[in-house]
C-alpha positions in Angstrom: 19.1 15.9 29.8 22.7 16.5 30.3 25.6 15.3 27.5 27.5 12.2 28.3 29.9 14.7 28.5 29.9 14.7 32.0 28.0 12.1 33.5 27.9 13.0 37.0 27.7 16.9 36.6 26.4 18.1 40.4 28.0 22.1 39.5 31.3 20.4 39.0 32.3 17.3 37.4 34.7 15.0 39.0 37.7 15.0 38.4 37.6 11.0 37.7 34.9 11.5 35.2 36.8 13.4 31.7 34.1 14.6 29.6 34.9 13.5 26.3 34.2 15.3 22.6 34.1 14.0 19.5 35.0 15.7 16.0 37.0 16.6 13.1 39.9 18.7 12.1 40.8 20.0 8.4 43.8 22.3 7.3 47.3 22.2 5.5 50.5 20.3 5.5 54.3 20.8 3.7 57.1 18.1 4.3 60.7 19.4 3.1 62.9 16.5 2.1 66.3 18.3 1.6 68.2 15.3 0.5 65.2 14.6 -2.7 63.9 18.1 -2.6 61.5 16.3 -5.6 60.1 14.2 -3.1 58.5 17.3 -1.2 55.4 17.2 -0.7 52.2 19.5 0.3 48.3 18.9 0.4 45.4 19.2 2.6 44.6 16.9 5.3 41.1 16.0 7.0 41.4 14.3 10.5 39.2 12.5 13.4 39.6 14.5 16.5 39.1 13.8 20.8 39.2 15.7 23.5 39.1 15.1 27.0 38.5 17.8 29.8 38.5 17.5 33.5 36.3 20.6 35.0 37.0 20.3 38.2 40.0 19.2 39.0 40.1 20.2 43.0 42.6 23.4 42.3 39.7 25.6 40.5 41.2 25.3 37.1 39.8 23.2 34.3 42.3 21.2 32.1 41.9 19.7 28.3 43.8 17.3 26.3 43.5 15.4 23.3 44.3 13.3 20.2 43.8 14.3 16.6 44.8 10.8 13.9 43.1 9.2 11.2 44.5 11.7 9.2 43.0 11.7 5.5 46.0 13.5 3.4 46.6 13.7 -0.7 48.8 10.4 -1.6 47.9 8.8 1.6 51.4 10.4 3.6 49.3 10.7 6.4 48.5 7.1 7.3 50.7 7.0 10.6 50.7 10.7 11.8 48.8 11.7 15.3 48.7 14.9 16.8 48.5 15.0 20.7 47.0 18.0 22.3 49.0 18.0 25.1 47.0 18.6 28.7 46.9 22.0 29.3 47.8 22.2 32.9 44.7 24.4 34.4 45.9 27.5 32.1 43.2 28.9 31.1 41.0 32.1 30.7 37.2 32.5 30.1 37.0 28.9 28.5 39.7 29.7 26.3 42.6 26.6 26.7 46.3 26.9 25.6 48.8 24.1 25.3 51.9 22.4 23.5 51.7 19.9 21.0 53.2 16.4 19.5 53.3 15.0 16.4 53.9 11.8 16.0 55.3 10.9 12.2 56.2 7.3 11.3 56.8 6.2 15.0 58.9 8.9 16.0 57.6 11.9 18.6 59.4 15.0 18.3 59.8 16.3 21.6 61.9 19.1 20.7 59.7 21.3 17.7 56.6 20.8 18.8 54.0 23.3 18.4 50.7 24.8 20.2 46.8 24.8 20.5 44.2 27.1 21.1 40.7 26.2 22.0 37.5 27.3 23.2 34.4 26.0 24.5 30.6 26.8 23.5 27.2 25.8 25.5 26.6 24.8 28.4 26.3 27.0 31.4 26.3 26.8 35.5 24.4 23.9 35.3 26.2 21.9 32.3 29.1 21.4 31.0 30.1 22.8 27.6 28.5 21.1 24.6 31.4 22.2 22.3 34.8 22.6 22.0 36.9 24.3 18.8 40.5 25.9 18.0 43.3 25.8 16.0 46.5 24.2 15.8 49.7 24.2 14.4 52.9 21.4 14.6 56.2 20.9 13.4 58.7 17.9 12.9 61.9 17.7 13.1 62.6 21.0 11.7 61.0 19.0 8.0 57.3 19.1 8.6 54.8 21.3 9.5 51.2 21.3 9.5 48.7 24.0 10.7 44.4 23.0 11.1 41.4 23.8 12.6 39.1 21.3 15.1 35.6 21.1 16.5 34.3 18.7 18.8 30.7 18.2 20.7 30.0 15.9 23.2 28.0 12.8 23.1 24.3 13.2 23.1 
């Protein structure tokens, strides 16, 4: 039986129909507060982590997004962060995906800093969709915060 992943997988799924992956994400954090530089702080952080891809998405190029939150940090200074995975726009080689990233700290996106992806994806075949996904990441924030992790997803079963 094929993963929820792609529910109407015929060779290609539809461009309509994202398959969706599930996970986590683990890996560091260091905030710089140069007005208090006693109130820096640095720590691990554990995250909830989805992904979206489209396979086919008419133009032969598959394309991936997603959202990493529910971050899990030392003293609890990770309670409003998210990380978006920003869609990739079709670049990709050999299942390997590339793309920017956003983090979003206390309300406020920084657009400018950013940051980048890498991913990967595992199973599947000419028949299936992938069963897995996984990569790194690393994000910065307003030139104060950065934060670099590691994610895995599988879809549903």
């Amino acid at each position: 039986a094929l993963p929820e992943a792609c529910a109407k997988w015929t060779g290609n799924c539809q461009d309509e129909v994202p398959a969706k992956y599930k996970g986590g994400a683990a890996g560091h954090y260091a905030i710089n507060n140069a007005q208090v530089p006693a109130n820096n702080q640095a720590g691990e952080f554990t995250a909830d982590v989805e992904l979206q891809a489209r396979w086919d998405t008419g133009d032969g190029h598959a394309k991936v997004s997603g959202m990493i939150d529910g971050f899990e940090t030392d003293g609890d200074v990770g309670d409003t962060w998210e990380v978006r995975l920003m869609e990739n726009g079709g670049n990709h080689t050999g299942g390997y995906y590339a793309g920017e990233v956003r983090w979003t700290m206390n309300g406020v996106t920084d657009t400018q800093d950013g940051g980048n992806y890498r991913m990967a994806t595992y199973g599947g075949g000419t028949d299936s969709p992938p069963v897995e996904m996984g990569g790194t990441f690393q994000a910065e924030h307003t030139g104060t915060a950065r934060m670099a992790g590691a994610f895995a997803a599988t879809a549903p079963k």
